[in-house]
LOLUMVO-555240 format. One line per 10 residues: number of its first residue (from 1); their letters; for each residue x, y, z of C-alpha. Coordinates in steps of 0.1 Angstrom, whole numbers, plus 5000, padded with zeros to 4 digits. Layout:
LOLUMVO-555240
NUM) a) X,Y,Z; ...;
end
This chain:
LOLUMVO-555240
1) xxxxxxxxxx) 4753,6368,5976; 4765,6398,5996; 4797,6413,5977; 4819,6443,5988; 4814,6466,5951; 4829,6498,5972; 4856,6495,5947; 4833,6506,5912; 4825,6534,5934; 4859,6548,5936;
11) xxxxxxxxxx) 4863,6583,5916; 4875,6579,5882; 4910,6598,5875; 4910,6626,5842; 4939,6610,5827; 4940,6602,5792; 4922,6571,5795; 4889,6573,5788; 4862,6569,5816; 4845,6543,5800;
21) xxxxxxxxxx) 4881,6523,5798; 4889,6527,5831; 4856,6518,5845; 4862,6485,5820; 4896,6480,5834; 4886,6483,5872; 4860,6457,5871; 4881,6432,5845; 4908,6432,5872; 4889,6428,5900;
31) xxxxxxxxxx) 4868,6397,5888; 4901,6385,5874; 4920,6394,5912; 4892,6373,5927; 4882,6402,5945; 4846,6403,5929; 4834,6369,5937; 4809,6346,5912; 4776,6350,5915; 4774,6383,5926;
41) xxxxxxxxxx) 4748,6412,5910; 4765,6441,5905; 4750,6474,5912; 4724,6490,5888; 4739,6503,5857; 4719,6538,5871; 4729,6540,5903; 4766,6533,5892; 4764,6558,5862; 4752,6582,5892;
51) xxxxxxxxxx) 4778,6577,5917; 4812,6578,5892; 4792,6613,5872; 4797,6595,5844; 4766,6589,5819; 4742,6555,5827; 4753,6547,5786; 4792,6543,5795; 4784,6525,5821; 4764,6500,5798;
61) xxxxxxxxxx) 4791,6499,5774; 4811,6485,5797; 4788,6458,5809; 4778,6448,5773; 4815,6442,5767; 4822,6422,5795; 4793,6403,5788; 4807,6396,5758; 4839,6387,5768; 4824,6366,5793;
71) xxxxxxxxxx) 4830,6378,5824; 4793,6392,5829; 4757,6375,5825; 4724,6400,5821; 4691,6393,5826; 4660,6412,5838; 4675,6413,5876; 4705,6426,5864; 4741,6417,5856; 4763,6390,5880;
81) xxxxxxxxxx) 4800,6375,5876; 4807,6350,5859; 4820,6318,5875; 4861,6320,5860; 4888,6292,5866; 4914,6316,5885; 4949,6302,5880; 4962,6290,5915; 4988,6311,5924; 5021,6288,5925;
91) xxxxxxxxxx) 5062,6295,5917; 5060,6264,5899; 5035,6274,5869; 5046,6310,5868; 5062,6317,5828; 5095,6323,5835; 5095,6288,5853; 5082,6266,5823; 5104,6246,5801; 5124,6258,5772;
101) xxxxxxxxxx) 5129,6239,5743; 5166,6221,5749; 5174,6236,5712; 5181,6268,5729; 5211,6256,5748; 5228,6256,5711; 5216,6290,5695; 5233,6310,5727; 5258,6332,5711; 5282,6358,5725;
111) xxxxxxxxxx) 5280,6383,5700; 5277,6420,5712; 5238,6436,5693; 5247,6468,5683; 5233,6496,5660; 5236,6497,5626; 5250,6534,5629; 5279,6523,5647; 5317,6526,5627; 5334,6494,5619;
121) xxxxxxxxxx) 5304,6470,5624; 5306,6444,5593; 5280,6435,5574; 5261,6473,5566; 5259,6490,5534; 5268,6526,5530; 5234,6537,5538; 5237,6572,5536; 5251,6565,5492; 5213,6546,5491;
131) xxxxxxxxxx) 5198,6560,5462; 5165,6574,5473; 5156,6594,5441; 5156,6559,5423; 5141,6540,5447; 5112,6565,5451; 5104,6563,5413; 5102,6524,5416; 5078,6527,5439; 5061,6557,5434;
141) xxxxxxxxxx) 5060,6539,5397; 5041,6508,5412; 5016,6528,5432; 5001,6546,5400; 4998,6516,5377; 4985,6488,5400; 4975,6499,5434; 4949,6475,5443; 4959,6444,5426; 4985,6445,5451;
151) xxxxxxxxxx) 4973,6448,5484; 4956,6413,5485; 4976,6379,5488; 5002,6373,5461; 5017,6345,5444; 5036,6326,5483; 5065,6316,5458; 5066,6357,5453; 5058,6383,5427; 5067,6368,5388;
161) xxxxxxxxxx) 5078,6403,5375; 5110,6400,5407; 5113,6367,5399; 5121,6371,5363; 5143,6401,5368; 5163,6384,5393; 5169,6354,5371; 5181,6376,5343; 5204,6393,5369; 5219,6364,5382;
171) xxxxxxxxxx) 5223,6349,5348; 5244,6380,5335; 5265,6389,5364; 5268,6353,5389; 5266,6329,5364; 5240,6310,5377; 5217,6286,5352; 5183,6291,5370; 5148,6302,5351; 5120,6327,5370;
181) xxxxxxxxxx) 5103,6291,5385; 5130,6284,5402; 5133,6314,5421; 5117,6315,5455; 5118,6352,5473; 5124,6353,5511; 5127,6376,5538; 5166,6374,5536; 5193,6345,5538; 5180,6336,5571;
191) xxxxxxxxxx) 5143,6330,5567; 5158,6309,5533; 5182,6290,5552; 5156,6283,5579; 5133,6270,5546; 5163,6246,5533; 5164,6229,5569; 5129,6225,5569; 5126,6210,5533; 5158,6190,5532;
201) xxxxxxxxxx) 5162,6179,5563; 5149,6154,5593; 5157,6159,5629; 5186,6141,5638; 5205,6145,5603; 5237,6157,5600; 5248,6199,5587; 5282,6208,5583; 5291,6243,5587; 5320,6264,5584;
211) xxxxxxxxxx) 5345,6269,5611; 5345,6297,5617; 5319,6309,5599; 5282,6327,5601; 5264,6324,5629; 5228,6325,5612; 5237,6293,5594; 5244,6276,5628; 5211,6289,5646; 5192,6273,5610;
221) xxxxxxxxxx) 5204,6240,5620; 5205,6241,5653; 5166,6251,5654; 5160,6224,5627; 5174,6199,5655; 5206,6190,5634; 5233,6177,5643; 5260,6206,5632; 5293,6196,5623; 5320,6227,5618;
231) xxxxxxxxxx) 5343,6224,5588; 5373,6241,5593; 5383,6268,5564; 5418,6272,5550; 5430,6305,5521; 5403,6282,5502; 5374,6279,5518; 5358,6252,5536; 5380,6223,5539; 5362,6186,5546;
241) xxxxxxxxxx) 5384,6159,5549; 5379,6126,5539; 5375,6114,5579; 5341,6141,5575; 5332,6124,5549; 5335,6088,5566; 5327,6096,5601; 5294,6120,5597; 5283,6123,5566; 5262,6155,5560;
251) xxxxxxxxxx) 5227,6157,5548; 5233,6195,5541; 5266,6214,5539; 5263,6253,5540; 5294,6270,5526; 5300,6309,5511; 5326,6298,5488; 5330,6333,5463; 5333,6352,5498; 5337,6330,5534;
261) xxxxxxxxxx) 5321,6348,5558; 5345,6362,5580; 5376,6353,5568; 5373,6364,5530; 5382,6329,5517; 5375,6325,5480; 5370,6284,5477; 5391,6272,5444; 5373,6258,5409; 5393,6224,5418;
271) xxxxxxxxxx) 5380,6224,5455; 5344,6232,5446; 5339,6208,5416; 5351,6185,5442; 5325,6192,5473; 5294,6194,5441; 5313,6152,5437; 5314,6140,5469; 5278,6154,5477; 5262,6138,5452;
281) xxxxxxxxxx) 5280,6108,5461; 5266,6110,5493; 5233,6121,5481; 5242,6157,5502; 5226,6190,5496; 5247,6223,5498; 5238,6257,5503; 5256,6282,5486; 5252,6312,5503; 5267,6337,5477;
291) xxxxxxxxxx) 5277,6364,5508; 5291,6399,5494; 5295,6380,5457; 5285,6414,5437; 5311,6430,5454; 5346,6418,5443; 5373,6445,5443; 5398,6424,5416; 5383,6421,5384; 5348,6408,5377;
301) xxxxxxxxxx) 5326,6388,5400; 5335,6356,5408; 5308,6336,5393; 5288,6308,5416; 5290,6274,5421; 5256,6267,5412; 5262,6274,5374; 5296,6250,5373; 5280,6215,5365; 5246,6201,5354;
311) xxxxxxxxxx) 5224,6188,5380; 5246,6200,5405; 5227,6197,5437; 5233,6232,5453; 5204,6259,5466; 5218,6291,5458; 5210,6320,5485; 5211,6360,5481; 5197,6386,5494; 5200,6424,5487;
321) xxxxxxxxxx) 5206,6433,5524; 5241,6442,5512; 5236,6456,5477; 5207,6479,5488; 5193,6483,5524; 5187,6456,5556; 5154,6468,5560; 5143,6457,5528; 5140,6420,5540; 5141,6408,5505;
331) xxxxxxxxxx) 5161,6375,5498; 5156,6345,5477; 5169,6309,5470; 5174,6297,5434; 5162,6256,5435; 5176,6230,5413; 5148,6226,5383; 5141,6189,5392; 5133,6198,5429; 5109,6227,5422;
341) xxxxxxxxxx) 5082,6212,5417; 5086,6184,5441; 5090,6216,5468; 5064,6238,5455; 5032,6225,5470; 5054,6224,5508; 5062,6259,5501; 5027,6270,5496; 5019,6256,5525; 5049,6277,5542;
351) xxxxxxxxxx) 5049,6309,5527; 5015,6336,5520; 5030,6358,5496; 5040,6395,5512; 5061,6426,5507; 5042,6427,5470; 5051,6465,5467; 5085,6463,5475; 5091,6432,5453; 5074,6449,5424;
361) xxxxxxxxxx) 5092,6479,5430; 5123,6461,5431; 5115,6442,5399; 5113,6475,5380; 5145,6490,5399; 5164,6462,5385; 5151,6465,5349; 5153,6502,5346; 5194,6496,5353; 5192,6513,5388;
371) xxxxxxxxxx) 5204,6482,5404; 5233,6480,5382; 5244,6513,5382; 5242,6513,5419; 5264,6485,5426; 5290,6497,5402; 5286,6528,5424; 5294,6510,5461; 5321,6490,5444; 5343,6514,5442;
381) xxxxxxxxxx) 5331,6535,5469; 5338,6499,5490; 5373,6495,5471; 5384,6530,5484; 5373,6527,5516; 5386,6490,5523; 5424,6509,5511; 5421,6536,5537; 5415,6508,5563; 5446,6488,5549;
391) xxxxxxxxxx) 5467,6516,5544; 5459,6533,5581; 5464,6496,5598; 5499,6494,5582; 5506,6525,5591; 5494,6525,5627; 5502,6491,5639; 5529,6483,5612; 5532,6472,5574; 5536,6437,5586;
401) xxxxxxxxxx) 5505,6438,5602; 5481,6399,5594; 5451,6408,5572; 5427,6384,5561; 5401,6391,5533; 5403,6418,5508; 5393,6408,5473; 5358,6414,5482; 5330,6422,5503; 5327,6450,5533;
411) xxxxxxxxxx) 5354,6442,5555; 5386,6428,5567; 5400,6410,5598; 5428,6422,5620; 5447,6391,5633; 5456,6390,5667; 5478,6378,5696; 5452,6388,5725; 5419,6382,5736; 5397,6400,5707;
421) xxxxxxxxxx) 5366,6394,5730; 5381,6423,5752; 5394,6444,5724; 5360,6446,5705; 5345,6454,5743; 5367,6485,5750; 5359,6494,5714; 5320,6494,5717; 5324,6514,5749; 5343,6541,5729;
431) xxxxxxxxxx) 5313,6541,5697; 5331,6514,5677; 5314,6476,5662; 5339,6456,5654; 5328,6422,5658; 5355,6394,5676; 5365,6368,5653; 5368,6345,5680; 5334,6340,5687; 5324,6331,5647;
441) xxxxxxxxxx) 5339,6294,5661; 5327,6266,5673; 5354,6246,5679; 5394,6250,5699; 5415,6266,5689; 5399,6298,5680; 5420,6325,5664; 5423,6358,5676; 5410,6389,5657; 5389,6418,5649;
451) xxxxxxxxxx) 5363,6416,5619; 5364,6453,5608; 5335,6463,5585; 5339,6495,5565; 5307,6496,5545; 5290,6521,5564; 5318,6533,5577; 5330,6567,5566; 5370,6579,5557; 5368,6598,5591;
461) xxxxxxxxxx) 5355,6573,5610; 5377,6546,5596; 5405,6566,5610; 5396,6575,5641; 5385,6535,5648; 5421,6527,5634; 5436,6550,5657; 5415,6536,5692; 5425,6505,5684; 5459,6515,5687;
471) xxxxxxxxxx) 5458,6534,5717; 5440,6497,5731; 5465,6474,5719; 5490,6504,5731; 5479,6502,5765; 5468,6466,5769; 5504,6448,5755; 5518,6469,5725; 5510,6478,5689; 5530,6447,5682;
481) xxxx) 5509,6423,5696; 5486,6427,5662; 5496,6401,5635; 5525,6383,5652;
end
């Protein structure tokens, strides 16, 4: 078969590509372009080697990896293409044409991404008060003892050392009755939120979330193929009424009752012993997401739900995204006793058992009292901050300014009277992340405000966002649009 091979003959550039990758590149593309037809020798590997300067040995590198891709065949006579199935070129069958999955029509969502650096953005630690010198020893700690035993595949439930320390932590400061076993460590809240849909649920079942409320709990059921429900929440949390109850009962009900996520709702004894009633009357699981629950500015720590009754049937989720870093990617889900075992093989199946460094690290950062210390630390590093905010909003916009949240947790929301889609624009064009409360709802109406994080948010910054958001409101309809 004749065949047009000017194109191997072509000088090779002296970039940073080696010659023998280029030369492997030009003749991939071209059989792959159609230009280089089947059937057809290609020139001697010496003749080649001669023409490009390049030694014959590149030159059969190349050809003994395409052969083994299978784009070449050698024999005695020589090397010829390959006969390929070329895809016929057509709009219809080109990737961005294929179908989605429908499930993505529901996990759309409005919020702004933005860097964890920026002032004001809720949900981020005070990185910069992370304490390195601790963390270091953990870890350095775990690298002289067991090295090796670690870098294989570890136990997919996770490492028994975190597990146990964890328990004790929870048991001491959360109240929750849980032992080691029933521990299961995650990449974060959402990954465990994501295994709860999985487990508990069948397409088609009913969630109910809360109204507003976080948005990774809605994506987790929405991707589970759910149908989600939104709860509103009151000064107490989420509040089902007894039409919810009639009209779509849930299957799971997620809920952050010590600290709502984003109002700052604390969900009453009286109001949660009731939910733990009416779900196990309707054979319902909830997830407890205990959001910002190690860091309550009134007091002690409002303990969990979890620990309240016996047999409660309530999956308790935490993570230490908050009390230590984002990037740790280290969460877990505490699982009713009687369920543990029933979930345990499923989760084997799911999970491979990663991260055995950090977790062991962590294990030994809570035991040595690092942890503890720590969060004692950010409390009242949080508390301070959190009264700079309040006190420079009263004094900016007025004392009768609307405030929701404030017993605990990394931020506050600014009621409004406006559009706060708008307002949190401007203020990400001027270096500022406040997040619009408007746009934690799923259902009309949807209340105006900004959800102002100041846990990585220094004293400066904190008044210098304060003060933007005046000039905004200033120039948009008046400091006294805010909280009437």
């Amino acid at each position: 078969m004749t065949q047009d091979f000017s194109l191997l003959f072509a000088p090779l550039s002296a970039d940073n590509t080696t010659l023998q990758q280029q030369l492997y590149q030009r003749v991939k593309r071209a059989i792959l372009d159609g230009r280089f037809a089947a059937g057809a020798r290609l020139p001697a590997t010496r003749q080649l080697a001669k023409e490009l300067q390049v030694s014959r040995n590149t030159v059969i590198n190349v050809w003994t990896q395409l052969q083994a891709e299978g784009y070449l065949i050698s024999d005695r006579q020589g090397s010829r293409i390959t006969p390929v199935a070329l895809p016929r070129a057509s709009t219809a069958s080109t990737p961005a044409m294929l179908p989605l999955a429908q499930r993505l029509n529901n996990l759309h969502s409005g919020h702004r991404l933005s860097r964890d650096d920026l002032p004001l953005r809720a949900g981020v630690p005070a990185l910069s008060h992370f304490p390195f010198a601790a963390w270091r020893r953990a870890l350095n700690s775990v690298l002289s003892q067991t090295p090796q035993r670690l870098l294989g595949y570890g136990d997919p439930l996770g490492e028994s050392d975190l597990r146990e320390a964890i328990a004790q932590h929870l048991g001491m400061t959360r109240g929750v009755r849980c032992l080691a076993d029933q521990i299961v460590i995650t990449e974060g809240t959402q990954q465990a939120l994501s295994l709860c849909v999985t487990l508990l649920t069948n397409p088609g079942d009913t969630g109910w979330v809360e109204d507003p409320g976080y948005r990774g709990a809605k994506a987790a059921l929405h991707a589970g193929d759910l149908s989600v429900v939104p709860i509103a929440v009151d000064a107490q949390g989420l509040a089902p009424l007894d039409r919810h109850w009639q009209r779509s009962p849930p299957k799971v009900i997620y809920t952050s009752p010590t600290h709502q996520y984003p109002t700052g709702a604390v969900m009453s004894a009286a109001r949660r012993l009731a939910l733990i009633a009416r779900a196990q009357q309707h054979q319902a699981w909830i997830i407890e997401d205990d959001y910002d629950g190690d860091y309550h500015h009134r007091g002690e720590p409002i303990a969990a739900m979890q620990g309240m009754t016996d047999n409660a049937p309530v999956i308790y989720l935490g993570s230490f995204s908050k009390t230590l870093f984002p990037a740790l990617r280290i969460g877990f889900m505490v699982l009713p006793a009687h369920l543990t075992a029933r979930l345990r093989p499923a989760l084997h199946e799911l999970l491979r058992g990663g991260n055995r460094l950090e977790q062991q690290a962590l294990a030994r950062f809570i035991r040595s009292g690092d942890f503890s210390r720590h969060l004692s630390k950010m409390r009242r590093l949080y508390r301070q901050r959190q009264a700079t905010l309040r006190t420079e909003l009263q004094r900016l916009l007025g004392e009768h300014v609307q405030l929701l949240g404030g017993d605990s947790g990394m931020h506050l929301v600014l009621q409004l009277s406006q559009s706060d889609e708008a307002l949190a624009a401007a203020l990400w064009r001027a270096g500022f992340a406040p997040a619009a409360l408007s746009t934690f709802y799923l259902c009309e109406p949807k209340q105006q405000g900004l959800v102002l994080g100041y846990g990585n948010t220094s004293t400066t910054q904190i008044v210098a966002g304060v003060k933007q958001i005046q000039r905004l409101l200033d120039h948009t309809s008046g400091a006294g649009n805010a909280g009437e």
